[in-house]
C-alpha positions in Angstrom: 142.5 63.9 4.7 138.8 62.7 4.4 139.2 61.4 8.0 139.6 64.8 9.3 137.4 66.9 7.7 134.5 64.0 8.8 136.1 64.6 12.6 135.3 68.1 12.5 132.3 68.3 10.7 130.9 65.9 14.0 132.6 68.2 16.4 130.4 71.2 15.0 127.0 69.4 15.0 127.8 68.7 18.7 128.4 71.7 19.8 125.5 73.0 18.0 123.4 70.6 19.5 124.0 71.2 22.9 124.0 75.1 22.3 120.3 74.4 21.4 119.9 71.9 24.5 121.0 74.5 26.9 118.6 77.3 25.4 115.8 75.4 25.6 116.2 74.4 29.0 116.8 78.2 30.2 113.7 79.2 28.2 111.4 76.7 29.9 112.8 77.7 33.1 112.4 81.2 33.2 108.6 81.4 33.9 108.7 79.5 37.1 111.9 81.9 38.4 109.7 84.7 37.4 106.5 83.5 39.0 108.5 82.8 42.7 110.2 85.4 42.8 107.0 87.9 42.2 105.3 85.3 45.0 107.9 86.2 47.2 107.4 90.1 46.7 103.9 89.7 47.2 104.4 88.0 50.7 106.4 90.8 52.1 104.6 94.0 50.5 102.3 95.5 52.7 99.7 97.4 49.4 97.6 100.0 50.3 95.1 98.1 48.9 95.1 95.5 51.2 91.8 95.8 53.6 92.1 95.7 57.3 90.7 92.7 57.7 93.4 90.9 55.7 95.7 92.7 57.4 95.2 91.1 60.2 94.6 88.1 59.5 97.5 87.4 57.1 99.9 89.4 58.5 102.0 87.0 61.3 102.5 87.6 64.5 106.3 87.5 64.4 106.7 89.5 62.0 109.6 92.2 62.5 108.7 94.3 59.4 108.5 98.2 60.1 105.0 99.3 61.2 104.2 101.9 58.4 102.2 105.2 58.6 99.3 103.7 56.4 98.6 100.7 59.0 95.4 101.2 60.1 94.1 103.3 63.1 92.9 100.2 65.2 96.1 98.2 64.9 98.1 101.1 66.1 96.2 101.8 69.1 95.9 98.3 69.7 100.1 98.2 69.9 100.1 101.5 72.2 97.7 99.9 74.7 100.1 96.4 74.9 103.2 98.8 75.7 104.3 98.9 79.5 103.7 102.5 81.1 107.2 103.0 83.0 106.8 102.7 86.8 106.3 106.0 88.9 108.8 106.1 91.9 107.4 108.2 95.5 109.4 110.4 97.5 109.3 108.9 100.7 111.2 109.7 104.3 112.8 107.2 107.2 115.3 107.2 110.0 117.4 104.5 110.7 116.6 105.2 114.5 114.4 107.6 116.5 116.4 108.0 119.5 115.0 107.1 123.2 112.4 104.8 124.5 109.1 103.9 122.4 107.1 107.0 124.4 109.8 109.9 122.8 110.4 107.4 119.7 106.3 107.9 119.2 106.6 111.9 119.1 110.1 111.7 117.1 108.4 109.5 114.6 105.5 112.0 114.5 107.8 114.9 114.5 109.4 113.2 111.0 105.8 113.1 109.3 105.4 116.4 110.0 108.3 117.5 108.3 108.5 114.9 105.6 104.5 116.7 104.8 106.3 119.7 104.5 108.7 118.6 101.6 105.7 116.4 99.8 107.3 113.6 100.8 104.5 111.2 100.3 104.9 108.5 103.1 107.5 107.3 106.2 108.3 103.8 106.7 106.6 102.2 109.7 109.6 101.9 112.3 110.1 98.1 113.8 111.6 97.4 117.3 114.9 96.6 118.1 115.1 93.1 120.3 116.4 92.8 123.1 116.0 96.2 124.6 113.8 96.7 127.1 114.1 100.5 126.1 112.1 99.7 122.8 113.9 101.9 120.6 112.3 102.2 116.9 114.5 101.1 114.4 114.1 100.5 110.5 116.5 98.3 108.2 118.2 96.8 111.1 119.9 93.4 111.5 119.1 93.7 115.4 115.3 94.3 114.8 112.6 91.8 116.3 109.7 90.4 114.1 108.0 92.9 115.9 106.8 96.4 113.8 104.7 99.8 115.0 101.8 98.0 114.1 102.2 95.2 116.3 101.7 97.6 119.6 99.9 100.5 117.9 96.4 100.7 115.8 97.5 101.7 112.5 94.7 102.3 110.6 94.0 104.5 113.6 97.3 106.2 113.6 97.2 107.4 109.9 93.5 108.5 109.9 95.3 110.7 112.9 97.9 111.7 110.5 95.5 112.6 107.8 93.9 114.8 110.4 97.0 117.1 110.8 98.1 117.1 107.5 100.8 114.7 107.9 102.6 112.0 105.5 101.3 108.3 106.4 102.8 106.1 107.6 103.9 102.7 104.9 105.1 99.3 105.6 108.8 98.7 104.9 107.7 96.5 101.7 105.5 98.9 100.3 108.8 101.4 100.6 111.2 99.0 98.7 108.4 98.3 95.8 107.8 102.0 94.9 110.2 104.7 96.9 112.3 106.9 94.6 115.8 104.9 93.7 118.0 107.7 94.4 118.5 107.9 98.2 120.1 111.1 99.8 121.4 110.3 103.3 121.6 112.9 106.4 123.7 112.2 108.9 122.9 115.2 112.3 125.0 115.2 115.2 123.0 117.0 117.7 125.1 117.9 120.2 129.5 117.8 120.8 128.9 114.9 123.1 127.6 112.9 119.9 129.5 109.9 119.1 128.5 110.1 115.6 130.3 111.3 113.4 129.8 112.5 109.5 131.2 109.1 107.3 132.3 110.0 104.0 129.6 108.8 100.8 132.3 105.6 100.3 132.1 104.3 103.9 128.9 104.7 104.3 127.5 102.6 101.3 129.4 99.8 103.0 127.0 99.8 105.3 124.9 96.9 105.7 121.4 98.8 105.5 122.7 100.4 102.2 123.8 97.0 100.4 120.4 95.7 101.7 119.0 99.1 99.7 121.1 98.3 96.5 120.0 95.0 96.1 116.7 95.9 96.1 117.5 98.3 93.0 118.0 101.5 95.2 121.0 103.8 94.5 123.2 106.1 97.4 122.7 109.6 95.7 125.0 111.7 98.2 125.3 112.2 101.9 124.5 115.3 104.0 126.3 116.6 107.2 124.0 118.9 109.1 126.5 119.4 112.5 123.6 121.1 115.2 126.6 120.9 117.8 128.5 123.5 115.8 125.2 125.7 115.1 122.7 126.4 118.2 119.8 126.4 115.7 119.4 126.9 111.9 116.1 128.1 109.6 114.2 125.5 107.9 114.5 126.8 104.4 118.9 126.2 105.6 117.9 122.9 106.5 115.7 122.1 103.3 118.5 123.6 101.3 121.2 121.3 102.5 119.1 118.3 101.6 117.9 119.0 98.5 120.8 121.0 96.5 121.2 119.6 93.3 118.5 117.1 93.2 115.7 117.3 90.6 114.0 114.5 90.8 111.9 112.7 93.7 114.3 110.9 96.0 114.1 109.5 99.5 115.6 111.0 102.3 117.1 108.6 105.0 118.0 110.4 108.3 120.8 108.3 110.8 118.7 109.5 113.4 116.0 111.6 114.2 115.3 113.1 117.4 112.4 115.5 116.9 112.0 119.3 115.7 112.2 122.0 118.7 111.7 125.7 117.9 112.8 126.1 121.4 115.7 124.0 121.6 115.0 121.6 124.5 116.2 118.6 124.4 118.5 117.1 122.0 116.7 117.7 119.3 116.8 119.7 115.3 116.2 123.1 116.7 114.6 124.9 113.5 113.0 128.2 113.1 110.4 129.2 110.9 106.9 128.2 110.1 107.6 124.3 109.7 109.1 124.4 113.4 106.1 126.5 114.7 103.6 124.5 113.0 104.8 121.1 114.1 105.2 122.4 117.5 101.6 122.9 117.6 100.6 119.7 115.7 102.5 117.8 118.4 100.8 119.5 121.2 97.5 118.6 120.1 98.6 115.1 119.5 100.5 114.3 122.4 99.0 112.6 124.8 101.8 113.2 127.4 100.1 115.6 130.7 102.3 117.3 133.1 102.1 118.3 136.5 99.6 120.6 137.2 97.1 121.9 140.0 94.4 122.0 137.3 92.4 118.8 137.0 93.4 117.2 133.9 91.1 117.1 130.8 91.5 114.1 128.3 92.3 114.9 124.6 90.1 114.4 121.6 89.8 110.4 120.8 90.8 111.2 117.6 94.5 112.3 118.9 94.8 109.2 121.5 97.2 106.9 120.9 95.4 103.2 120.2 97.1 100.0 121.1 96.6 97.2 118.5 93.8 94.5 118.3 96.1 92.0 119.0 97.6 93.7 122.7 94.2 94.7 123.7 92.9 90.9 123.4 95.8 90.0 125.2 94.7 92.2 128.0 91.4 91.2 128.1 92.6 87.6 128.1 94.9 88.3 131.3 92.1 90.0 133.1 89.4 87.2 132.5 91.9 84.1 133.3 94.2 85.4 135.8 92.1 87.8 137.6 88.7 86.0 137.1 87.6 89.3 135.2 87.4 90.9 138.8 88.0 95.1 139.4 91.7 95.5 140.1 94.2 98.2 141.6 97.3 98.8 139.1 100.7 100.1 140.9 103.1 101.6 138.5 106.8 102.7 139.5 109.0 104.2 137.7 112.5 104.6 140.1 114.1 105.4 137.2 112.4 109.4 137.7 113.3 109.3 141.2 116.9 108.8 141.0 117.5 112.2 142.7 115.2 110.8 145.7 116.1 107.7 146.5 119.8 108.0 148.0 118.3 110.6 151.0 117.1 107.6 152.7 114.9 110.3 155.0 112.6 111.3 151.3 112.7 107.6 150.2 111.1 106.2 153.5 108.5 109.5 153.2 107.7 108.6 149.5 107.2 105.2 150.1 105.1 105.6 153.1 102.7 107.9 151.1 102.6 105.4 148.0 101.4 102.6 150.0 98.8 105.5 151.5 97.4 106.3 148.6 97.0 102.5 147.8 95.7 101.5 151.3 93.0 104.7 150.9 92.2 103.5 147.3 91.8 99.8 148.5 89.1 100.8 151.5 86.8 103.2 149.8 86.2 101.1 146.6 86.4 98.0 148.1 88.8 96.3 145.8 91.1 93.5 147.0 93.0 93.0 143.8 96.8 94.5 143.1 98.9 94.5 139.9 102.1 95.6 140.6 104.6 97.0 137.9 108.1 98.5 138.3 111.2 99.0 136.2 113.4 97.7 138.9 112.2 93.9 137.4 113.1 91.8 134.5 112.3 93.3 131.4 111.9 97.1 133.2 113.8 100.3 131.6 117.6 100.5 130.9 117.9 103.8 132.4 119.2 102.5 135.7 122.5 101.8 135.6 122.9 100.9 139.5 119.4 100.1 140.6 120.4 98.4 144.3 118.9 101.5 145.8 116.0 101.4 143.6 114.9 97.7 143.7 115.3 97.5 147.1 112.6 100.9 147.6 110.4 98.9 145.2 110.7 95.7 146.9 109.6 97.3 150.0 106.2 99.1 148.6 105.8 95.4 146.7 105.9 93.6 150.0 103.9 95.7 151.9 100.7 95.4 149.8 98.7 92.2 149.5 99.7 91.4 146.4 97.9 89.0 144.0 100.2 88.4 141.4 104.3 89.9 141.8 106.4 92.0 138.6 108.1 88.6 137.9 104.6 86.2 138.3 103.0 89.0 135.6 106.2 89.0 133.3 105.8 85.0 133.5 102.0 85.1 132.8 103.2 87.6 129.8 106.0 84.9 128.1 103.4 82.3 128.3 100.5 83.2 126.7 102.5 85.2 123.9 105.0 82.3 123.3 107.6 85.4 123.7 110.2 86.8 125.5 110.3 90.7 124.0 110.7 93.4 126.5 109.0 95.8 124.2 106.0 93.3 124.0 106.0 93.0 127.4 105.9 96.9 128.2 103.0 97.5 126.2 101.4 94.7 127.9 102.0 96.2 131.5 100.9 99.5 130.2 97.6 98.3 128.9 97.1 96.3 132.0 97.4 99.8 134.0 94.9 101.6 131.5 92.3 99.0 132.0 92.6 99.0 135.8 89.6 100.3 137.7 92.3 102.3 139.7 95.7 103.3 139.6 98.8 104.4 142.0 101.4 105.9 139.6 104.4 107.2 140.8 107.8 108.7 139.0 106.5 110.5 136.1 107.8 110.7 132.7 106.4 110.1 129.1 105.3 106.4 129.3 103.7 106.5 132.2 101.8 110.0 131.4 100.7 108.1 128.1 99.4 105.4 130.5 97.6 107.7 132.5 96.0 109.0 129.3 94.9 105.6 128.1 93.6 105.2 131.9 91.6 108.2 131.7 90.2 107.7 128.3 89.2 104.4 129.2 87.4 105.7 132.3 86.0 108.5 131.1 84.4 110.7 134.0 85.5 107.3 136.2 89.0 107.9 137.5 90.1 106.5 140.9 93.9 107.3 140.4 97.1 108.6 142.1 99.7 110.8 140.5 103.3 111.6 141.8 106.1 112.9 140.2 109.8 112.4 140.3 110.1 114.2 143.6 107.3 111.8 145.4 104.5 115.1 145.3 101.1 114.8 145.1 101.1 118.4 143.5 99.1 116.5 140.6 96.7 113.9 142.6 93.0 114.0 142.1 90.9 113.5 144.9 91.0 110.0 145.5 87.2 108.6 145.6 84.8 105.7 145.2 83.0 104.7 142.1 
């Protein structure tokens, strides 16, 4: 009995003991819990009593904590300043093509600033040139296009100080497009006329097209598509056409035409025929700017400089390289032919022998009273000359004649040669701007067929010669309705 009551008389001292163990250690304990845990709430507490100064220094730079309303002016502004401003998209304007050779493409492309002004569309991509035409059509955002852009041929500096002078949107360079044009892209397609082989493509065929997964991987989006069909109306008002474009949209976009042919308020040609103010005022833009002349019994007056179409640095040195190695910098006579104008002349063999006699006239006449013994010829019977003649048997073989009847320093083919060399290129469009250049900076010239490029040559001629011209004009009937007197210098 004495055994047990000893056993649980030890039993009670031991739990006693460690009861007391196990409070002490708790007690001691407590105070340093206490103290990390207030350190911890002090770390993460901004107090209003904290000065800037501390602020910043001790507050950490990764710190995700909630910016409060009592942080300090200067930090806040600080934070606002560091924040990206969001990137302002322009409204801009191109076509995928601007229809004809690079004389009409020039006033087509003109034609779109005008009317891109109009809707404060704030630029128009710089066209390039599609290879392997000898037409030069302008192109933009196609796979078939040369290395070879507007500025390559033209001045452009020069061409958008023109622009600014009429009031009309600039032209930009296609990478200056893709970095800030709106996104959202509407898309008119025009068929001008019944024989069009266009036709309007639904929204879902035509964001298959290569141009338009070229746009949307550059971030651009296909917004809709417009059919504006000019075959089924004979004209329609500009505030119609605006309307078409623009219904529903809200927001800057860009406008992307499949083709654009030009604005006529009288509907020649195959062209948007629009009424209104727009049509009426672009009309008279282009007039002032076009440096095309037409037949006329009146001498012809050159424009303003600031409306003449400059070539670029790079042709003119070209030129002036020709003329100095190949020509020994000596005066020269510049033939031009365009057959492709006389087409209704030269199957009456009787009118084709009488045109050709008078052209080498003309030439013969020039040669004697200036006393130059140089000849460039040009025609667009050659390599490299105009598509527009389908069967051109009848039409190189009047060329070939005038060619071989004059003294001839250097052929079409020795020229195109010449060309290819000293450009290390082959480009028909290159080429034509060469032989039109050539032909402005001739001390004479015998042009004969008519038609835009050639007028624009004649107006490069005659601004170069100001109050010198020793020229020959004939149109596409062989006439000498427009020929100045033929003199000496």
């Amino acid at each position: 009995m004495m055994w047990l009551v000893k056993r649980s008389y030890l039993g009670l001292v031991a739990v006693v003991a460690g009861y007391y163990l196990i409070s002490r250690y708790l007690f001691e304990k407590r105070p340093r819990n206490l103290a990390l845990r207030s350190e911890i709430e002090s770390a993460v507490s901004v107090s209003e009593e904290w000065p800037t100064s501390a602020l910043s220094e001790t507050t950490p730079n990764t710190s995700e904590s909630v910016v409060s309303e009592e942080w300090p002016t200067a930090f806040s502004s600080a934070l606002s300043e560091t924040t990206p401003t969001p990137k302002t998209f322009e409204p801009m304007a191109l076509s995928l093509n601007y229809w004809e050779q690079t004389a009409n493409a020039i006033m087509n492309l003109f034609d779109l600033q005008c009317w891109a002004s109009t809707v404060s569309l704030s630029g128009v991509v710089e066209p390039s040139i599609l290879r392997d035409w000898g037409s030069g059509v302008f192109h933009t955002l196609s796979e078939h296009s040369s290395r070879f852009t507007f500025r390559n041929f033209f001045d452009l500096d020069h061409w958008n100080s023109m622009s600014l002078k009429y009031s009309v949107s600039p032209l930009v360079s296609l990478q200056d497009f893709l970095e800030n044009a709106a996104r959202d892209i509407v898309y008119v397609q025009v068929i001008y006329h019944r024989f069009d082989r266009e036709y309007c493509r639904p929204l879902s065929s035509v964001a298959k097209s290569k141009w338009a997964l070229f746009l949307r991987s550059k971030g651009f989006h296909l917004a809709k598509t417009v059919c504006i069909n000019f075959s089924m109306n004979a004209s329609m008002n500009e505030e119609e056409f605006r309307e078409k474009i623009f219904e529903g949209i809200d927001h800057p976009v860009t406008v992307l035409f499949n083709r654009f042919r030009g604005i006529s308020p009288l509907g020649k040609g195959a062209r948007l025929v629009m009424t209104g103010p727009l049509s009426g005022a672009c009309a008279r833009r282009l007039k002032n700017f076009d440096t095309s002349i037409h037949p006329t019994t009146v001498r012809y007056t050159p424009i303003n400089s600031s409306s003449q179409i400059v070539p670029s640095k790079r042709i003119v040195e070209y030129v002036k390289r020709f003329i100095s190695e190949k020509l020994s910098g000596e005066r020269y006579i510049a033939v031009m032919l365009r057959t492709e104008r006389l087409k209704n002349l030269l199957p009456k063999k009787t009118e084709s022998d009488t045109c050709a006699s008078n052209v080498i006239s003309d030439w013969e006449e020039m040669v004697a009273k200036n006393n130059i013994h140089k000849t460039l010829y040009f025609s667009d019977t050659e390599n490299h000359g105009s598509l527009g003649w389908t069967d051109n048997r009848i039409a190189t073989k009047f060329s070939r004649y005038i060619q071989n009847a004059m003294n001839l320093d250097l052929s079409v083919d020795q020229v195109n040669s010449i060309i290819e060399d000293m450009t290390g290129s082959k480009d028909s469009v290159q080429i034509a701007a060469l032989h039109q250049q050539l032909v402005a900076h001739a001390t004479c010239v015998v042009v004969v067929g008519g038609g835009r490029f050639q007028s624009q040559t004649l107006n490069m001629y005659f601004y170069n010669h100001r109050g010198q011209e020793c020229y020959s004009y004939r149109d596409g009937f062989c006439n000498s309705s427009y020929v100045d007197q033929i003199y000496g210098l």
